[in-house]
C-alpha positions as a Python dict, from the first residue, in 0.01 Angstrom:
ca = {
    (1, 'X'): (0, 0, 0),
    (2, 'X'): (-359, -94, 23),
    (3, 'X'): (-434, -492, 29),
    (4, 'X'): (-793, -625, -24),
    (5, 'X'): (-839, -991, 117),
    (6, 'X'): (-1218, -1089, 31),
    (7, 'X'): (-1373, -1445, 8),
    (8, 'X'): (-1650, -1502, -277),
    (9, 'X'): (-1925, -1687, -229),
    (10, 'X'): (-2258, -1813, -480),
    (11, 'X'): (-2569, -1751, -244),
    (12, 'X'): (-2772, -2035, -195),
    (13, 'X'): (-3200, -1885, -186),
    (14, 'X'): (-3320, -1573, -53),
    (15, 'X'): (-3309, -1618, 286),
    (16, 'X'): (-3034, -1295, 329),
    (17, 'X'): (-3301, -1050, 173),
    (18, 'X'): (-3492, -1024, 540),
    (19, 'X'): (-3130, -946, 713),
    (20, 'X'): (-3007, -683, 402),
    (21, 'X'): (-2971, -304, 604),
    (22, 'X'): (-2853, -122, 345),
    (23, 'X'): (-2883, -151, -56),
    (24, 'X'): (-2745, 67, -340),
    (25, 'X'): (-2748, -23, -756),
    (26, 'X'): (-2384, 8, -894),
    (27, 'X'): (-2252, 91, -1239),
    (28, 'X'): (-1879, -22, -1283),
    (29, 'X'): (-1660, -26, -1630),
    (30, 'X'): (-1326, -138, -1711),
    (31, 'X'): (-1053, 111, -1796),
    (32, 'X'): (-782, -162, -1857),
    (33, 'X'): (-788, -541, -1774),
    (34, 'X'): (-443, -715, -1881),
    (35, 'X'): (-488, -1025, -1709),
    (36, 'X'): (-268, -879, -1405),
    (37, 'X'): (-385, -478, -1347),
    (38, 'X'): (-729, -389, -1378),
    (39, 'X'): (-847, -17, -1361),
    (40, 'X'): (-1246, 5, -1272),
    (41, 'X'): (-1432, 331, -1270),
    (42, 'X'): (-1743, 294, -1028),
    (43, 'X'): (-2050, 489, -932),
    (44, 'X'): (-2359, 497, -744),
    (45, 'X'): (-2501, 818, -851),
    (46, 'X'): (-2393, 988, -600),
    (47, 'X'): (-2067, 869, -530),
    (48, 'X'): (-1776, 744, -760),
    (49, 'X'): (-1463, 608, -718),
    (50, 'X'): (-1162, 501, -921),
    (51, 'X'): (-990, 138, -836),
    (52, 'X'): (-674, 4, -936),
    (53, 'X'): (-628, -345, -871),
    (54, 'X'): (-314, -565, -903),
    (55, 'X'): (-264, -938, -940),
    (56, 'X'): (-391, -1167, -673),
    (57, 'X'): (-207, -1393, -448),
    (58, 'X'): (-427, -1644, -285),
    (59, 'X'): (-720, -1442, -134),
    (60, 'X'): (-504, -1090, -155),
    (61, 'X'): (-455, -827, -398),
    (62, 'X'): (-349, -476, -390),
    (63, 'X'): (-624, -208, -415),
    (64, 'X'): (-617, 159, -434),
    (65, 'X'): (-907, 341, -435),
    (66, 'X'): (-972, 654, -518),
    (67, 'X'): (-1306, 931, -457),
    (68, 'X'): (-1381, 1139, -827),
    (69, 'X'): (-1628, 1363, -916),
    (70, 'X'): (-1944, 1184, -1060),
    (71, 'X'): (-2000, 1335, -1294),
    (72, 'X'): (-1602, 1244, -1420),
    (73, 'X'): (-1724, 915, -1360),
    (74, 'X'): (-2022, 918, -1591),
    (75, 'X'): (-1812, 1040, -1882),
    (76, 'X'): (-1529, 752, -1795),
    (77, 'X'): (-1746, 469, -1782),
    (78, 'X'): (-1875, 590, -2145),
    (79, 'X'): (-1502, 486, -2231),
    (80, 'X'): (-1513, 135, -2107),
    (81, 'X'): (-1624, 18, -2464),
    (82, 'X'): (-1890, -203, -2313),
    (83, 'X'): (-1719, -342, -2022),
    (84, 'X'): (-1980, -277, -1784),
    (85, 'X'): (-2090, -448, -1462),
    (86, 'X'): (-2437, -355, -1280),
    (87, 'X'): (-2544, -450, -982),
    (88, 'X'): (-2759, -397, -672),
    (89, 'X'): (-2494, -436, -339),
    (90, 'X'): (-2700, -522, -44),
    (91, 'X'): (-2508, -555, 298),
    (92, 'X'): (-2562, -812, 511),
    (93, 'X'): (-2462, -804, 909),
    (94, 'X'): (-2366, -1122, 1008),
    (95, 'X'): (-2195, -1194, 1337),
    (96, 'X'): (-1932, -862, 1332),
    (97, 'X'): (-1893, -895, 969),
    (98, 'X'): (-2108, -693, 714),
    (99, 'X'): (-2188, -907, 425),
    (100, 'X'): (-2209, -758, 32),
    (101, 'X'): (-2456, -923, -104),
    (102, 'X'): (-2444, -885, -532),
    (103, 'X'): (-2721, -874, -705),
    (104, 'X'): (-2676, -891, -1052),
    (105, 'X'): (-2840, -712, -1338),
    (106, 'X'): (-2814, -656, -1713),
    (107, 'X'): (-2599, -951, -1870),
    (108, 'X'): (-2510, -1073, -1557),
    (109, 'X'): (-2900, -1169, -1407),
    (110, 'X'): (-2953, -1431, -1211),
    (111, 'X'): (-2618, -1428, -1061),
    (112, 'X'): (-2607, -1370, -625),
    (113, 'X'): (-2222, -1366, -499),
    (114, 'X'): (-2188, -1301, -136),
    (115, 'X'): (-1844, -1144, -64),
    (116, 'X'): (-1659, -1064, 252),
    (117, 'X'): (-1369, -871, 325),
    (118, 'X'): (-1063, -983, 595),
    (119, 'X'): (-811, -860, 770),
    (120, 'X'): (-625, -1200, 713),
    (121, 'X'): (-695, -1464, 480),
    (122, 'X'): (-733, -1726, 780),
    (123, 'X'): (-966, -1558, 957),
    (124, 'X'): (-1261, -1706, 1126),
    (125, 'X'): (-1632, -1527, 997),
    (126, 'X'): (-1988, -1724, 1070),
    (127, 'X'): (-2071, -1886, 767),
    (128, 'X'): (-2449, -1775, 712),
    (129, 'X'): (-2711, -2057, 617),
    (130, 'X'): (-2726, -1882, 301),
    (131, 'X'): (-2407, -1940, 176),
    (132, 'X'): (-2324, -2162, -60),
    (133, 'X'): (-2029, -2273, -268),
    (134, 'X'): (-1678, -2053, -231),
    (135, 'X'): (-1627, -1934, -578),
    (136, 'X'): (-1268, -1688, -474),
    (137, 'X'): (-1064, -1911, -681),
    (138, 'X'): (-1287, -1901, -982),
    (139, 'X'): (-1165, -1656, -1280),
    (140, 'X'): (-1522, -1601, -1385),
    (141, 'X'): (-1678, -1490, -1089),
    (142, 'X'): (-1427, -1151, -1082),
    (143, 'X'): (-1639, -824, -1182),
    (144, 'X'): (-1371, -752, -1448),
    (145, 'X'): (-1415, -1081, -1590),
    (146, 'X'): (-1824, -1057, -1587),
    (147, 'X'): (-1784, -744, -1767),
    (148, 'X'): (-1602, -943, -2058),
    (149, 'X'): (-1765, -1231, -2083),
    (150, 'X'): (-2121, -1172, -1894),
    (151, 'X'): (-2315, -1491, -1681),
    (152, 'X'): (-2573, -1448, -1943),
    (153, 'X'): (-2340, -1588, -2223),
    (154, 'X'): (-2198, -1882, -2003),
    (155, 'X'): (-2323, -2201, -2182),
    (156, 'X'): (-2145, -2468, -1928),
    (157, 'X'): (-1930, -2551, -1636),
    (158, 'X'): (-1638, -2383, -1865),
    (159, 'X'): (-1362, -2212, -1701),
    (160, 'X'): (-1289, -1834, -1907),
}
């Protein structure tokens, strides 16, 4: 079974942008979210990928991920009834971890989230300058969540 174990984090300025190696826009719609299961098509033009994601516990989840055609992927994410997510990923090396940086586009502007991924949830990583506050235990900040109810619309503090 596949387990993802990433930390989320709001980035604090631009000081990342001179460290970003690598950058790529991503479009990303919702299949199914039930609250426990989500099922995310995802593309980059020239790469797609179908996701399954189960229920987290703490900082884990299970993930399976799957390589599809992209064109497949074009016509799938025309069934995700508007739940759409896009994005510019930048990565970020910091220390021996590679940093996504999230750029956020469409409904979502004007939100940066810094993610990393871990082998264990207690691992040690160099927290960059950057950073600022941790945001994984925050129900709005998931990209299945965004694609519901978008940055843009958020009027207050207010959890979803």
């Amino acid at each position: 079974m596949g387990v993802e174990t990433e930390r989320k984090f709001l980035v604090d300025g631009d000081a990342w942008r001179g460290e970003a190696r690598a950058r790529r826009a991503l479009r990303q719609g919702y299949l199914a979210i039930d609250g426990k299961t989500t099922v995310r098509v995802r593309t980059d033009g020239v790469s797609a990928w179908l996701t399954v994601k189960g229920a987290n516990t703490g900082l884990s989840r299970p993930e399976f991920e799957y390589a599809v055609p992209v064109r497949d992927a074009d016509e799938l994410l025309g069934l995700c009834a508007g739940r759409l997510v896009e994005k510019i990923r930048h990565h970020v090396p910091v220390g021996e971890k590679l940093w996504e940086v999230d750029e956020f586009t469409g409904a979502n502007q004007g939100l940066v989230v810094a993610e990393l991924e871990l082998a264990d949830p207690d691992e040690d990583f160099v927290r960059p300058e950057w950073l600022g506050p941790e945001v994984s235990g925050d129900p709005r900040y998931l990209n299945a969540n965004l694609s519901v109810r978008p940055y843009a619309a958020w009027t207050d503090g207010s959890s979803l």
